[in-house]
N, C-alpha and C positions, 0 to 999 in steps of 0.2 A: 504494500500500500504506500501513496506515495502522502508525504506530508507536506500538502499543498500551501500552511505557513510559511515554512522553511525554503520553498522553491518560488515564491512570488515573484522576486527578485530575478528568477533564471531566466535566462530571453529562451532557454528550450522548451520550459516550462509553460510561461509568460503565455500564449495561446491558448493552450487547456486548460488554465486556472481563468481566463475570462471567458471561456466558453461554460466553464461550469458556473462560472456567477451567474450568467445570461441564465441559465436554465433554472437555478435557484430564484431566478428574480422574476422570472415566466410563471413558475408554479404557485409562490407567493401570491400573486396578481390575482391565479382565476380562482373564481368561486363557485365554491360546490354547492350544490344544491338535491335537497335530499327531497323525494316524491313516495307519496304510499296513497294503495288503492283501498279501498277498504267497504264490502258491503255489509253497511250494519243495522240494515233490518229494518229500524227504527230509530232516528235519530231523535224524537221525544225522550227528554229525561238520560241522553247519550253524550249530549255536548260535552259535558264537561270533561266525562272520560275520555273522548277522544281528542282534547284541548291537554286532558295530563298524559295520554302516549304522545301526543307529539311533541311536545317539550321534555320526556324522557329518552325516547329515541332520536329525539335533535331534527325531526320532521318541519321539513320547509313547506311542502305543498301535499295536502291531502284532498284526494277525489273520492267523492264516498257517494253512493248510490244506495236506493231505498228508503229515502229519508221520510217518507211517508206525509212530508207537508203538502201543503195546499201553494198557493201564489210564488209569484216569484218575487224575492228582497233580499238584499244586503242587511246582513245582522252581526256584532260585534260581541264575539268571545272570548274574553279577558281582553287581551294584547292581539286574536287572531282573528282575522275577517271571516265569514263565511256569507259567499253565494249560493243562492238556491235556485230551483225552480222545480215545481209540481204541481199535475194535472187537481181539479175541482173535485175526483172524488176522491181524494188520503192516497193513491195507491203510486207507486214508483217514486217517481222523483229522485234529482241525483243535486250535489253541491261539491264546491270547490272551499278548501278552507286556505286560508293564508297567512302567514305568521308574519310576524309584527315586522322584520326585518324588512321584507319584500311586497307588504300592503299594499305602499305607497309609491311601489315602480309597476302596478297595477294599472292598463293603458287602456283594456275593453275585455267588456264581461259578453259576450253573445250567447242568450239562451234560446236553444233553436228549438227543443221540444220540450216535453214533460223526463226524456230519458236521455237528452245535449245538452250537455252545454260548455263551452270553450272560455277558457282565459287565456290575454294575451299580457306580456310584462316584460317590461328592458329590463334584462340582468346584465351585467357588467359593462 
């Protein structure tokens, strides 16, 4: 292994020690982002559990189907957004949850049916 400290200074070196900064300073940059699907049936009386796994498992964007409401709204769960949309009689329905970090790079919600619906957001 070679101890890239010690060789900064080398002109043999000097190349592959700022080839690895570059990459080091690449990966630093992009941002991960963590996604989970999840059908839960019933999301009456469910919010809040699925607000404490994603802030357990570090969940950025959650899609969950089933949700069994009615209309379509924007509702605020602790620190995380959740979009909705579902048909007039309780059945299907799907939502988009979003965490506090990436809310507000939130650019357009399209809900196309009772079982669509698409979010779009600038990340990095």
């Amino acid at each position: 292994m070679v101890d890239w400290a010690s060789h900064a200074n080398d002109t043999r070196y000097r190349a592959t020690f700022q080839q690895v900064q570059e990459r080091v300073k690449n990966v630093n940059n992009k941002r991960r982002i963590r996604c989970a699907f999840w059908n839960i049936g019933s999301l009456t009386g469910k919010s809040l559990e699925l607000i404490d796994v994603m802030k357990r498992r570090r969940i950025n964007i959650a899609c969950i189907q089933g949700t069994r409401w009615k209309g379509m709204k924007a509702k605020m769960l602790d620190d995380f957004k959740l979009w909705y949309v579902g048909d007039q009689s309780g059945r299907g329905g799907v939502g988009i949850v979003v965490d506090r970090d990436l809310k507000n790079d939130v650019e357009d919600v399209k809900r196309v049916g009772d079982r669509i619906i698409s979010l779009k957001a600038s990340v990095g």
